[in-house]
C-alpha positions as CSV (number, residue, x, y, z in Angstrom):
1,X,70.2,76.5,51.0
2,X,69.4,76.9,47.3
3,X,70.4,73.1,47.0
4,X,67.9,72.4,49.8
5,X,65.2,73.8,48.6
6,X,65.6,72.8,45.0
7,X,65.8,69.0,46.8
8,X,62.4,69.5,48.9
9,X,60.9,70.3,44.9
10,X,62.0,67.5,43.7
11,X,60.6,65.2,46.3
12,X,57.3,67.0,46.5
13,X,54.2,64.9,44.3
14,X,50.7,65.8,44.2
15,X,47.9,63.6,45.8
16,X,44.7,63.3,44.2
17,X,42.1,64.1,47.0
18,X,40.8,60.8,48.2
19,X,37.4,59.1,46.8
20,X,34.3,59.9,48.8
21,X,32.4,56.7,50.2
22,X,29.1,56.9,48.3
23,X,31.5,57.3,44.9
24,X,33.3,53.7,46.0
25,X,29.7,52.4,46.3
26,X,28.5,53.3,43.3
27,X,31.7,51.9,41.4
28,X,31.6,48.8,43.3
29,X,28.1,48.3,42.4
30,X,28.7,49.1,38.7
31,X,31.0,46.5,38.7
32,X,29.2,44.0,40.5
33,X,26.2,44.8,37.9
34,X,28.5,44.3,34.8
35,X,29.6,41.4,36.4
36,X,26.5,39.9,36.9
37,X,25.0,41.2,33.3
38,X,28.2,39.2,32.1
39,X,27.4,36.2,33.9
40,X,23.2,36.3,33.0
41,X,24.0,36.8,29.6
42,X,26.3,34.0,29.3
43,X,23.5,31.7,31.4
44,X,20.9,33.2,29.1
45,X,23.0,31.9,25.9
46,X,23.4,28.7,27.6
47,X,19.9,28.2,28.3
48,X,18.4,29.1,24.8
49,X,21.2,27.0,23.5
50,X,19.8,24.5,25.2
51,X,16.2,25.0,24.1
52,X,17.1,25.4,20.8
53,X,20.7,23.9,19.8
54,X,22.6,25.4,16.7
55,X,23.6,22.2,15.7
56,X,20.8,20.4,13.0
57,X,18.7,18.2,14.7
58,X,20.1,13.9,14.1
59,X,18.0,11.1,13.1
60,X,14.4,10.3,14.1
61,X,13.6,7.9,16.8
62,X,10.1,6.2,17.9
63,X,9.3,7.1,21.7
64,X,6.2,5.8,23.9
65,X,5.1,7.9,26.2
66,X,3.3,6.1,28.9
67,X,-0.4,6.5,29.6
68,X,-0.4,8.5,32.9
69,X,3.0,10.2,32.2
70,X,3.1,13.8,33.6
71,X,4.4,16.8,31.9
72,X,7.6,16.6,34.2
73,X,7.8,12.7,33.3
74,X,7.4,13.5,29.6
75,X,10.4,16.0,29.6
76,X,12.6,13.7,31.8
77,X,12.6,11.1,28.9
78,X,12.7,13.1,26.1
79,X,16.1,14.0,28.1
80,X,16.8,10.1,28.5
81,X,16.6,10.1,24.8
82,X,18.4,12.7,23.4
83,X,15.8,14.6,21.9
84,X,16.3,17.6,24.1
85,X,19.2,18.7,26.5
86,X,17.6,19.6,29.6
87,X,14.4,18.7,30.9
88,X,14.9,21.7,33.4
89,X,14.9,24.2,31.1
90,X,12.3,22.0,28.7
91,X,10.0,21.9,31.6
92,X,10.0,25.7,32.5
93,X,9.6,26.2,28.9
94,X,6.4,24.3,28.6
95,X,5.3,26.2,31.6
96,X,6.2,29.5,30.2
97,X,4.4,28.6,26.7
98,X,0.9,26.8,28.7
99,X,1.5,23.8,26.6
100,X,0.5,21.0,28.5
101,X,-0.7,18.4,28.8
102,X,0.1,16.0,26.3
103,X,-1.2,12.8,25.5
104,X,-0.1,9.6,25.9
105,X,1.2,7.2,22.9
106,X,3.8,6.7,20.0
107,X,5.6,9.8,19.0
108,X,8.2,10.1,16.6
109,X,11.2,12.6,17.1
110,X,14.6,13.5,15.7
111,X,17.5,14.0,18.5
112,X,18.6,16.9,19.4
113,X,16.1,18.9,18.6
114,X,14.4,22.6,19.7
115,X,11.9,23.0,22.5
116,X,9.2,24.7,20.1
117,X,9.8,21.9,17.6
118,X,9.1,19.5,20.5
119,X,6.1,21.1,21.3
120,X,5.1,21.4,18.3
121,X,5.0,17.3,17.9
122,X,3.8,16.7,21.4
123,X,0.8,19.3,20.8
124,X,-0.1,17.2,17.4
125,X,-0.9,14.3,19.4
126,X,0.7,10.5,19.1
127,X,1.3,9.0,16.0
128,X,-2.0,6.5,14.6
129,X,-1.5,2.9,15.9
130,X,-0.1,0.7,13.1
131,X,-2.5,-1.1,11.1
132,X,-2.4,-3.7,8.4
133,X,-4.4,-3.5,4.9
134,X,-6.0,-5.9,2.8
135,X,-8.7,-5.8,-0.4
136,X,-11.2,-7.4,-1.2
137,X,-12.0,-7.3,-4.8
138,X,-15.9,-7.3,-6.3
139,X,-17.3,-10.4,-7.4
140,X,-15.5,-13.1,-4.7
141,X,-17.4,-15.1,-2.6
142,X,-17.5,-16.7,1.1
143,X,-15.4,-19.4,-0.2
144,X,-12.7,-16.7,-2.1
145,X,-12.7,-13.9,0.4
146,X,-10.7,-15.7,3.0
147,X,-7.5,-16.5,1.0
148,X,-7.3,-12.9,-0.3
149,X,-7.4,-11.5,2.7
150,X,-4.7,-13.8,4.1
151,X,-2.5,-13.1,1.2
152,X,-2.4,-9.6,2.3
153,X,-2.2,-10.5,5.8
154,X,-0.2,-13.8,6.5
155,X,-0.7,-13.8,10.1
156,X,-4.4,-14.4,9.3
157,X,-5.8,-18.0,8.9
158,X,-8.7,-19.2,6.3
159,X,-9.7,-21.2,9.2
160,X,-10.2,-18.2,11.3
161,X,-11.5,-15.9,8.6
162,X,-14.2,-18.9,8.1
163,X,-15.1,-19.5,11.7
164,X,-15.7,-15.4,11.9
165,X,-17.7,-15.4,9.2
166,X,-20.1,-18.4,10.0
167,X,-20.4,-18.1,14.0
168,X,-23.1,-15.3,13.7
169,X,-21.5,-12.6,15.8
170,X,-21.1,-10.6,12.7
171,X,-24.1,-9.7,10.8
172,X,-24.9,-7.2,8.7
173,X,-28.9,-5.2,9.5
174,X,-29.8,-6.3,6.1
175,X,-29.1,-10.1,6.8
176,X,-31.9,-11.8,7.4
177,X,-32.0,-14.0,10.5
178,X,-31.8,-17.4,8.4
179,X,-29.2,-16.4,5.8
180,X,-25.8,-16.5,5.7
181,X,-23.3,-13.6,5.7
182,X,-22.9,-13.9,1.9
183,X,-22.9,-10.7,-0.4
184,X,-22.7,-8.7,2.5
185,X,-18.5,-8.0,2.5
186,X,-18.4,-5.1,0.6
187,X,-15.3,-4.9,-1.8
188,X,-13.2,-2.4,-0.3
189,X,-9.5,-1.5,0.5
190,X,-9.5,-1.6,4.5
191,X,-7.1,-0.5,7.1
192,X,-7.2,-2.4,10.5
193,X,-5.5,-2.0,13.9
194,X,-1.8,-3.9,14.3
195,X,-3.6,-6.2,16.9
196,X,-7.0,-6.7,15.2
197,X,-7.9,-10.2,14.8
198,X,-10.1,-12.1,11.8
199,X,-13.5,-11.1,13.6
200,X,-12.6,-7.5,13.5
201,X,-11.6,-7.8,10.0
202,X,-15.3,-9.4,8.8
203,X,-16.7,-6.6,11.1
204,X,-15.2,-4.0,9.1
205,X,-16.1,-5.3,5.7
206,X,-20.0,-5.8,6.8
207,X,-20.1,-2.6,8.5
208,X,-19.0,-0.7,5.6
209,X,-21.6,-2.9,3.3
210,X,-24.1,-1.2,5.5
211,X,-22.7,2.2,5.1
212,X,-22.7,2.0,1.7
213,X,-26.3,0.5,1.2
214,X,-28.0,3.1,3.4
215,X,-26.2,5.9,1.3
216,X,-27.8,4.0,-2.1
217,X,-31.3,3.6,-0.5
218,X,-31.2,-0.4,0.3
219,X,-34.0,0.2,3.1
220,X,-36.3,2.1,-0.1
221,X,-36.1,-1.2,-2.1
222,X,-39.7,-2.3,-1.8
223,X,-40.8,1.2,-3.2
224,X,-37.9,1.5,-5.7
225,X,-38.0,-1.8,-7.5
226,X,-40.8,-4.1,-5.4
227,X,-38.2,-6.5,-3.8
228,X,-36.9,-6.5,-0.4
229,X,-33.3,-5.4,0.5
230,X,-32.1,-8.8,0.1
231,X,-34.0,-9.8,-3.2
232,X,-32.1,-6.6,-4.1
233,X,-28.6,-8.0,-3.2
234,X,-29.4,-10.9,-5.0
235,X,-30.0,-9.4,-7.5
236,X,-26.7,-7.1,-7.6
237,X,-24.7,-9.9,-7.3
238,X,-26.0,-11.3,-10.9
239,X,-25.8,-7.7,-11.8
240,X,-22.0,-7.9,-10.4
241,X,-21.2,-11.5,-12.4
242,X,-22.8,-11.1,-15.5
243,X,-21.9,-7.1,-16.5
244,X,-18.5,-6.8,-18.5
245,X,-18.8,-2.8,-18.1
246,X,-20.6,-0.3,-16.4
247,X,-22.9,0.8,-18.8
248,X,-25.0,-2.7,-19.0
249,X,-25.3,-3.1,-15.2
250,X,-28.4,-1.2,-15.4
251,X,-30.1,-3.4,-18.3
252,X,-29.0,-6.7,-16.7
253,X,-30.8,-5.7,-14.0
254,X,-33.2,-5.0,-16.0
255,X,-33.8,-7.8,-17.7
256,X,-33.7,-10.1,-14.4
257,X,-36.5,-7.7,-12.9
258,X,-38.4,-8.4,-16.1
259,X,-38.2,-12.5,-15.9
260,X,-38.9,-12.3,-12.3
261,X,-42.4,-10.8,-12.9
262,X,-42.8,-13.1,-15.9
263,X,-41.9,-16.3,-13.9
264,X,-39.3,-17.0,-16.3
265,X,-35.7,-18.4,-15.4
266,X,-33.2,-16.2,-15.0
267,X,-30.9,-18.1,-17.0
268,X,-28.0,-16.8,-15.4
269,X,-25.2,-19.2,-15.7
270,X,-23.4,-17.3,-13.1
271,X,-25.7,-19.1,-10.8
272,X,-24.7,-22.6,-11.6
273,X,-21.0,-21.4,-11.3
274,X,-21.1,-20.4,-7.9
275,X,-21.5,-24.1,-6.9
276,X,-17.8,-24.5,-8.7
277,X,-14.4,-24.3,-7.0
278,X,-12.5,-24.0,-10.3
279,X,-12.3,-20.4,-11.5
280,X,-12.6,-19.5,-14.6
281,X,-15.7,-21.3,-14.2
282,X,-16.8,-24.1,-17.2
283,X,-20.3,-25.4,-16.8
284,X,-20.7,-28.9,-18.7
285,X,-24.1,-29.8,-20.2
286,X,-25.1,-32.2,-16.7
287,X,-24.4,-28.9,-15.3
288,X,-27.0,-26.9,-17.0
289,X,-29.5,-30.0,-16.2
290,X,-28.7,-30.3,-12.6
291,X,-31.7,-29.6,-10.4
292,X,-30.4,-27.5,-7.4
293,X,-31.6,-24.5,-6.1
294,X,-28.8,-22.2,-8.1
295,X,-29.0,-23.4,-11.5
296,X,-31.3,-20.6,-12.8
297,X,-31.9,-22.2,-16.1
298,X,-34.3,-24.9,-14.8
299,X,-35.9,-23.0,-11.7
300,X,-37.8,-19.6,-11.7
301,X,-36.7,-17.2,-9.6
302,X,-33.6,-15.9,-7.4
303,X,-31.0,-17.9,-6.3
304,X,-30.8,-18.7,-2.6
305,X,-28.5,-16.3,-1.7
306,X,-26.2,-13.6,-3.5
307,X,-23.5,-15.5,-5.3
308,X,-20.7,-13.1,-4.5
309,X,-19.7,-9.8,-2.9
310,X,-21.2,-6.9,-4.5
311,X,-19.6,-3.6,-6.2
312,X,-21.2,0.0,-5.2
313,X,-22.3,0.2,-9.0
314,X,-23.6,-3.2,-9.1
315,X,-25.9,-2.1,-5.6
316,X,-27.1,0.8,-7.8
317,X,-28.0,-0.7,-10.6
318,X,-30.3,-3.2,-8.7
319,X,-31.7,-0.3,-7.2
320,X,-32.5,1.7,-10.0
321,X,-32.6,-0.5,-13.0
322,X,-33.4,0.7,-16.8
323,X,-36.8,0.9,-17.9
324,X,-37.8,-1.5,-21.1
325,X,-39.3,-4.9,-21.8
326,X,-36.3,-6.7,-23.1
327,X,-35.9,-10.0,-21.5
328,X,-32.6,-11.2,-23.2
329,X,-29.2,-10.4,-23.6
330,X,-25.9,-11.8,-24.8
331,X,-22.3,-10.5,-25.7
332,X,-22.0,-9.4,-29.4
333,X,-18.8,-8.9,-31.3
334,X,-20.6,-5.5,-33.6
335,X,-20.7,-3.9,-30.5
336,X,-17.9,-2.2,-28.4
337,X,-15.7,-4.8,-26.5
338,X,-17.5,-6.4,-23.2
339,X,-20.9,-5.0,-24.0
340,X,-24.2,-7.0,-24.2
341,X,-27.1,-6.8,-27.1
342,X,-30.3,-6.3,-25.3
343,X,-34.0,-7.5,-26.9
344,X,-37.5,-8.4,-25.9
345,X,-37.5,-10.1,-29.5
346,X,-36.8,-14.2,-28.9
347,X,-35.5,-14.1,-32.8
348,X,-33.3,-11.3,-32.3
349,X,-31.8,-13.2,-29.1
350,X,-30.9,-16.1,-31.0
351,X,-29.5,-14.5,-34.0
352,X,-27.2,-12.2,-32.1
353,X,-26.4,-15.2,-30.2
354,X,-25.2,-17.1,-33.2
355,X,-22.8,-13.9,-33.6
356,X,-21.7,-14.4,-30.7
357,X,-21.1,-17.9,-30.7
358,X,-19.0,-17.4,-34.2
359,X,-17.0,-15.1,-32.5
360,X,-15.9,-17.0,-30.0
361,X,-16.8,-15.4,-27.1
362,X,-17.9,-18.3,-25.3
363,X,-22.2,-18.0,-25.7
364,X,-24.2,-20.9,-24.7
């Protein structure tokens, strides 16, 4: 009996009471919550690892986006292209943020690269449209312009540049209606579109030589000096030839103002030379005694037209010239390099000429 009973101890074993149902729910939902936190988390990741990817962003790539494109269309090719990873989530990002819409055109990205970085470029706008450049330098005329330009742009023909420049489409307010277009392509450094053609180029160069001459007062010229705005030019475009350095521009003009209202000639070999294809010029004796309308040794007055394109100084000096009575000038060697002696006295003139002559520096 004692065996018995020490048997029935042995096999006895305690039971927990059993769990009560709401306690199963509760753990069950715990779970499934954990679960699910697990699961969002691990999406979450994902999904800003896909916005913004750890890895650095690769090289840069040219993209056009298509006039018309919607945000969603935008998105879906940046995906095409490997700059982001998924236009879903690139798309829901845009809407979170209220970034669009963006504008069509050439855009410039890196692959693999973050959603606010994308943004960022698409908010910026597209990149400018290519252009070309060219210069024109101060002191060329109709018959040089054309070949600079089309050194700097060798898609450009003379031929084209010339038949621009002489069909009458462009002209310039200033121009009077029976003059040509020269002196009014103002030296400049220009930028213009990948497509632009030799018209648009001439357009750009007169519209900036009106720019410029309604800053300097061009329209005033009858009140500032007594000649009209294109007795002005004229008279720059001596101004522009004949000054070595900035500081005589105002006395040339000067001294042409002065021989004007004297009915002198100008004298301005300059003149003479723009008749000449060979540059540097060299006027021969039968040059100086030709009778045409540009050699202003022989015949009072202005030239027929400006004789090249004209500098910003050069407009200003025409405009507001020194006050004196001298009526001469000429390089001389006691002065600083490239400047002009300046005299009313005839004697004077011809003695610092004679300097000038011994010096070589090439006075008539």
């Amino acid at each position: 009996m004692l065996r018995e009973q020490v048997r029935d101890e042995e096999e006895y074993e305690e039971l927990r009471p059993e769990m009560s149902r709401r306690r199963k729910i509760v753990v069950v939902g715990l779970g499934v919550f954990i679960v699910f936190a697990l699961f969002a988390g691990l999406v979450s990741f994902w999904a800003y690892r896909q916005l913004f990817p750890s890895s650095p962003p690769g090289d840069e790539i040219v993209l056009d986006i298509p006039t018309g494109s919607s945000t969603s269309a935008i998105a879906d090719l940046l995906e095409k292209k490997n700059v982001i990873r998924s236009a879903f989530l690139f798309k829901l990002y845009v809407r979170v943020k209220n970034a669009g819409p963006f504008l069509a055109g050439t855009y410039r990205f890196p692959t693999n690269d973050s959603a606010s970085d994308v943004v960022r470029r698409l908010r910026a706008g597209p990149l400018p449209p290519p252009t070309r450049r060219f210069t024109v330098t101060p002191g060329l005329n109709l018959r040089q312009i054309p070949a600079q330009i089309t050194t700097a742009i060798p898609t450009f023909s003379v031929e084209k540049i010339n038949a621009a420049l002489t069909a009458g489409q462009v002209r310039s307010q200033f121009q009077p209606a029976d003059k040509p277009i020269e002196g009014f392509l103002f030296p400049d450094t220009y930028e213009i579109g990948e497509g632009a053609d030799e018209t648009v180029a001439v357009q750009a160069m007169v519209s900036q030589f009106d720019k410029v001459a309604i800053e300097l007062g061009l329209p005033d010229a009858p009140a500032l000096v007594g000649y009209s705005p294109y007795e002005v030019l004229t008279v720059a475009s001596l101004v522009e030839e004949e000054a070595k350095v900035d500081a005589d521009r105002a006395k040339i003009a000067q001294v042409i103002y002065n021989r004007l209202r004297q009915g002198m000639p100008l004298g301005v070999d300059a003149t003479s030379c723009y008749l000449h294809e060979e540059r540097p010029c060299v006027l021969r004796q039968s040059d100086l005694e030709r009778d045409d309308p540009y050699n202003t040794r022989i015949n009072v007055g202005l030239p027929p037209t400006p004789i090249s394109s004209v500098s910003r100084a050069a407009l200003e000096a025409a405009l507001h010239p020194d006050t004196g009575n001298e009526i001469y000038y000429v390089l001389d060697p006691n002065l600083p390099a490239g400047q002009h002696f300046f005299t009313a006295s005839a004697s004077e003139f011809e003695a610092a000429k004679a300097r000038c002559r011994a010096a070589g520096l090439g006075c008539g």
